[in-house]
C-alpha positions in Angstrom: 0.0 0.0 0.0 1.1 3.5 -1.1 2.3 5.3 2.0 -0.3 8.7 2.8 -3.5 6.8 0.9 -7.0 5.7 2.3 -8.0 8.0 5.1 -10.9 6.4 6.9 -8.3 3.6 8.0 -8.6 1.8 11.4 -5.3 1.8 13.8 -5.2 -0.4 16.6 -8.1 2.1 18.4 -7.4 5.2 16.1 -9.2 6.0 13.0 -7.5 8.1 10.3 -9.1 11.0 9.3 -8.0 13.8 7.0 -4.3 14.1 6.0 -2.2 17.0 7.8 1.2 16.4 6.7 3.4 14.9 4.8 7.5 14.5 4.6 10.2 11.9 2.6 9.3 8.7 4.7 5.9 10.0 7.1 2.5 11.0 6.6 0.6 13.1 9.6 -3.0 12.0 9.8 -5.7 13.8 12.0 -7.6 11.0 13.7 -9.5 10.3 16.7 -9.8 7.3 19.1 -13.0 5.0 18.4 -14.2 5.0 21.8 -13.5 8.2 23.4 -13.7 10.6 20.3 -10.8 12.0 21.4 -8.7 14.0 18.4 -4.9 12.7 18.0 -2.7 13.3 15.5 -1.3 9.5 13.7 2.1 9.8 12.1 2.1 6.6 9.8 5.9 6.3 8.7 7.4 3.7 6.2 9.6 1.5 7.6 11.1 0.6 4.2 12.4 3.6 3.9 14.4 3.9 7.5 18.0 3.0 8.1 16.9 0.7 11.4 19.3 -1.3 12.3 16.9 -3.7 13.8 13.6 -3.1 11.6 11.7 -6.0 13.1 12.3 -4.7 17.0 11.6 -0.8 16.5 8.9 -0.1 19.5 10.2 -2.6 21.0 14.1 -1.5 21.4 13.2 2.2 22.0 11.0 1.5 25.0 13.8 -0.8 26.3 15.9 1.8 26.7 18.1 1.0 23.4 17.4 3.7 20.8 19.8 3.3 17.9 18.5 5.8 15.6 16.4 9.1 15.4 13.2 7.4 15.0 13.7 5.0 18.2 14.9 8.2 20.1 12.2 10.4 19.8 9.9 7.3 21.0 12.2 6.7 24.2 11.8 10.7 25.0 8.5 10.7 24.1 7.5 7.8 26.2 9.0 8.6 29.5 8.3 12.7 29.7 4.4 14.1 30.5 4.7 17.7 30.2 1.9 20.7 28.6 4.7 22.2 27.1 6.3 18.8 25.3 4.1 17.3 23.0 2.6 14.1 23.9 2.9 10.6 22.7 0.2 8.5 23.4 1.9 4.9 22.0 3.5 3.4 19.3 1.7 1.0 16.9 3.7 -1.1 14.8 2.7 -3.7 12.3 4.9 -5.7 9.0 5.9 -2.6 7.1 4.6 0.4 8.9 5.1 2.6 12.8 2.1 4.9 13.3 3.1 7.2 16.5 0.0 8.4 18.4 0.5 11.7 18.9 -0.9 15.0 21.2 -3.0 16.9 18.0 -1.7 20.4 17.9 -4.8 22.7 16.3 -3.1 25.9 15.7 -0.3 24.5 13.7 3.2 25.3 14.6 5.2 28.8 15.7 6.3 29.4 11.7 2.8 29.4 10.6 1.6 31.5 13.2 4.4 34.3 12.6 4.3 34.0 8.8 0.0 35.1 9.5 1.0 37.6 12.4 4.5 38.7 11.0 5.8 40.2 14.7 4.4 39.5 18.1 3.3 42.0 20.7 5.9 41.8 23.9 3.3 40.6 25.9 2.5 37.4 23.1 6.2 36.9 23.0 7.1 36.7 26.4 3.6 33.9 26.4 5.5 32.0 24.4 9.1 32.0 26.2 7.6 31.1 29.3 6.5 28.0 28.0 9.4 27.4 25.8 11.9 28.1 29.1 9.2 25.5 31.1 9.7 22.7 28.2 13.0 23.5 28.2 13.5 23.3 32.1 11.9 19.9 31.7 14.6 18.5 29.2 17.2 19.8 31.3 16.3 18.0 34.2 15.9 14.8 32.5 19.3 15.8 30.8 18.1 16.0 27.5 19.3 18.2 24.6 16.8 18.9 21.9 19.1 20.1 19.0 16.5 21.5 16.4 14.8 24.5 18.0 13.3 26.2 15.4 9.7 27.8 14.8 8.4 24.8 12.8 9.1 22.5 15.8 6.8 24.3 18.0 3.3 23.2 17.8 0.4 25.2 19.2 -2.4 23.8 20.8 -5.2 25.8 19.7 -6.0 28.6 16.7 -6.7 31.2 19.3 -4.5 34.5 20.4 -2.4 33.3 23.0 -2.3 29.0 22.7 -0.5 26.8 24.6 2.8 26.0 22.9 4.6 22.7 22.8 8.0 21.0 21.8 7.5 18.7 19.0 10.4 16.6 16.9 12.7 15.3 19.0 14.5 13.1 16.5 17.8 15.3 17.3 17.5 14.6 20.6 19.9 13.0 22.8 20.4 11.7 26.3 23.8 14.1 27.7 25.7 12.8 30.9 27.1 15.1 33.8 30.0 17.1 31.9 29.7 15.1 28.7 29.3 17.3 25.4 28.0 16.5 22.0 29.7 16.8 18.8 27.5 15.6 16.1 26.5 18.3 13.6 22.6 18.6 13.3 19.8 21.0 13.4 18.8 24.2 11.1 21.3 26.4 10.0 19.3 29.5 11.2 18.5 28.3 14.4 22.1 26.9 15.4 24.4 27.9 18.0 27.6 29.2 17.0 29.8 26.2 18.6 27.6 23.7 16.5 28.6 25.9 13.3 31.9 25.7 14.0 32.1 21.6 14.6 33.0 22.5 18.5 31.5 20.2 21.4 28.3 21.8 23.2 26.1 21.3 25.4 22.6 22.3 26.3 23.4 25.9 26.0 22.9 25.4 22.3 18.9 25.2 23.0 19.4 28.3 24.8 20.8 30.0 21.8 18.1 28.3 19.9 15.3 29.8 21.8 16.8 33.3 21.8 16.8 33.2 18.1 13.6 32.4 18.1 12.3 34.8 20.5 14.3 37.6 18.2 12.0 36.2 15.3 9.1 37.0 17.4 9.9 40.4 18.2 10.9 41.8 14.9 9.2 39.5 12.3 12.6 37.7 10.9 15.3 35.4 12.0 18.7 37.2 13.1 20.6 35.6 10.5 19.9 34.9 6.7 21.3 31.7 4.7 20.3 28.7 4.2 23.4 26.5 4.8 26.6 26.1 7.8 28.7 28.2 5.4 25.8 30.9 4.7 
C-alpha cells in the first residue's frame, strides 16, 4: 500500500481522518480514538524507507531503553516525559511494514505558521510563548536532555486562538547528555544553530538556549537574526 492513501483507515483504536502532513518517509493524519472521540494526530511512517538497524524490534528497542537511531529516540523521550509544554505521545503501533506514533494533535499548527499570518508579536505574546518554551525547556534539562533543532516549525500550538499553549514537538535530534559530557554531532537548522555547532566545536545544552533566543528575536521583529540557508551561509 502506497504510503499517505486511504483516510478512513482503522489503527489499533485510532481511525485516520484527514491528512495534515506529509514528509520523505511519514504522513501526519488527523484522527481520533474509536471510543473516546478523542482527536490525536497518527504519524504513519514507512519502515522501508528507514535505516533501522533492527527493523523488526523498532517499538520494542526504544522502550527498552536502546534507541539506535532518530526514530527509536524520539519514542524513548517521548514515552518517558508528560509535560503541557512537550508534545505528547500516546503509544506506538507497529505492524509488518509500517510505525504509526499516536500523537498529542496540535490545532493551531506550529510557531512558523503563526508568525508567517502575524508577522511580529506584541511583547506581551512573546514573552507567552518564552515562558513555556523556558518551562519545556527546564523539563529536558532535568531529565538531561538536549533537543538540538529549535526552530519555529518544531513548536506546535495547541489551539487557533491569540495566545495557545505552545509545545516541543520533533525530538529526533534529541539525545540523552551525561554530567559534563558534550555533543559533537553536527545537526539541526542552519538558522537556528548555536555558533559552537557551526563551528564543529563540542556543546552542550546551551545550544537550546541559543536556539530559543533566536527564536524569540524572530518574534519580536518579524525575521530570524541571521539569513542563509546553509553552515557556510
Amino acid at each position: 500500500m502506497e504510503l499517505g492513501s486511504e483516510a478512513g483507515r482503522v489503527i489499533g483504536n485510532y481511525i485516520l481522518g484527514g491528512r495534515v502532513g506529509r514528509g520523505s518517509f511519514a504522513v501526519v493524519w488527523r484522527s481520533r480514538h474509536r471510543q473516546s472521540g478523542l482527536e490525536v494526530a497518527v504519524k504513519e511512517i514507512d519502515k522501508n524507507r528507514l535505516p533501522l538497524t533492527n527493523p523488526k524490534n523498532t517499538v520494542k528497542m526504544a522502550c527498552g531503553g536502546d534507541p539506535s537511531n532518530n526514530l527509536l529516540k524520539e519514542i524513548s523521550i517521548l514515552s518517558n516525559i508528560r509535560h503541557p509544554n512537550i508534545i505528547r505521545l500516546f503509544e506506538a503501533i507497529e505492524t509488518e511494514d509500517r510505525i504509526y506514533l499516536v500523537l498529542e494533535y496540535c490545532d493551531g499548527g506550529d510557531l512558523a505558521a503563526y508568525l508567517h499570518r502575524r508577522g511580529k508579536l506584541s511583547q506581551d505574546v512573546a514573552r507567552h510563548f518564552m515562558r513555556q518554551l523556558a518551562s519545556g525547556l527546564q523539563v529536558l534539562n532535568e531529565n538531561r536532555l538536549i533537543h538540538r533543532d529549535l526552530k519555529p516549525q518544531n513548536l506546535l500550538l495547541s489551539t487557533n486562538e491569540a495566545t495557545p499553549l505552545l509545545k516541543i514537538g520533533d525530538f529526533g535530534f534529541a539525545r540523552y547528555l551525561k554530567p559534563r559530557d558534550l555533543a559533537d554531532t553536527l545537526c539541526g537548522s542552519p538558522l537556528y544553530m548555536a555558533p559552537e555547532i557551526i563551528q564543529n566545536k563540542k556543546y552542550d545544552s546551551k545550544a537550546d538556549l541559543w536556539s530559543a533566543g533566536a527564536i524569540l528575536f524572530q518574534m519580536v521583529t518579524g525575521r530570524p537574526p541571521f539569513d542563509g540557508n546553509s553552515q557556510l551561509e
